[in-house]
Phi, psi and omega in degrees: 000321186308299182317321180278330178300289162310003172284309183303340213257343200254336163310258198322342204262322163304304148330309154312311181289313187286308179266307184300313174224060164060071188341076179084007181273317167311345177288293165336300171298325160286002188269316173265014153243351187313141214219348168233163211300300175326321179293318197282343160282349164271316178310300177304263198330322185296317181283321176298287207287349183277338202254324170308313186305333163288334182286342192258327132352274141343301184300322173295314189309331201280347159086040158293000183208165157227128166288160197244352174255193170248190204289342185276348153304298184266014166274320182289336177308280184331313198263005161283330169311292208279322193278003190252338165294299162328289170321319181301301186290318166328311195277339177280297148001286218267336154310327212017321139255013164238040166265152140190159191284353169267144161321099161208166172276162155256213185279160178054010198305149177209125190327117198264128192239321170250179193050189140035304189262014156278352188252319149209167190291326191234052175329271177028284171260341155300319182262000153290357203259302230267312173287316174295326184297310177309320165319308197295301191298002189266309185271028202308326159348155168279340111012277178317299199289322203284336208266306194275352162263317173317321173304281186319313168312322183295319189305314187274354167269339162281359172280333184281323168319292194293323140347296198280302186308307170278339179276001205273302187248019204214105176318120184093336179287003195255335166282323147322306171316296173304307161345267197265102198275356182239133214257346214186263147319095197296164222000042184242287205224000000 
């Protein structure tokens, strides 16, 4: 069961990698243009340790690794995987042209409130965070686990980046705020 959860998991993540983000251009693109340091040092690590993981995936099934949990720990990962990948695309979805991964504005932008970001500000990142936490127990190696805590951080330091960014530049957001007060976990965080 452990193989197959890494089998799936490395599969979905490459499947990730090629469509959510164009396989790495959006990433490229958001590196050069993200304009404040903090984001761009969330980019850089996030595009590094997200293109590490299927590789380490891989290393693992080649039997380059031992998970370090068990096998029933990594079928709920996979499947923290597959709903935080979904979640990802539902939230992009549902932004639609004012996504991109660096804090910016787009043309005309005007404050997305409802569905998903009525509940919290940063939907996204919560279910990219759901998918790196599946990852880490899926991949459990210390490799694995060391990539999938570095991903979650970046996630949670870029919700504070963005934060700062948007009451800064983004009309109403700072009262978006008061609405909805939890950036990541409802009624937690």
């Amino acid at each position: 069961m452990q193989t197959v959860a890494i089998l799936v998991s490395v599969v979905a993540m490459i499947v990730w990698l090629l469509t959510y983000w164009r396989g790495g251009t959006a990433v490229v693109k958001s590196m050069q243009q993200s304009t404040l340091p903090l984001d761009r040092l969330a980019v850089w690590v996030l595009a590094f340790t997200t293109a590490a993981l299927p590789i380490i995936g891989l290393a693992m099934l080649l039997g380059l690794g031992t998970p370090l949990l068990p096998e029933w720990a990594a079928l709920i990962g996979m499947i923290m995987v597959l709903l935080g990948m979904a979640g990802t695309y539902f939230c992009r979805a549902y932004l639609g042209k004012y996504w991109a991964a660096e804090a910016a504005l787009q043309r005309d932008h005007s404050l997305v409130d409802s569905g998903p970001y009525g509940v919290v500000r940063h939907p996204i990142y919560t279910m990219a965070i759901i998918l790196y936490i599946g990852l880490g127990i899926v991949f459990s190696a210390p490799l694995g686990s060391l990539a999938a805590f570095l991903s979650t951080l970046m996630m949670i330091l870029k919700t504070g980046v963005e934060d700062r960014f948007l009451s800064a530049e983004l009309e109403g957001y700072a009262a978006y705020s008061q609405r909805v007060p939890y950036r990541l976990l409802p009624k937690i965080w």
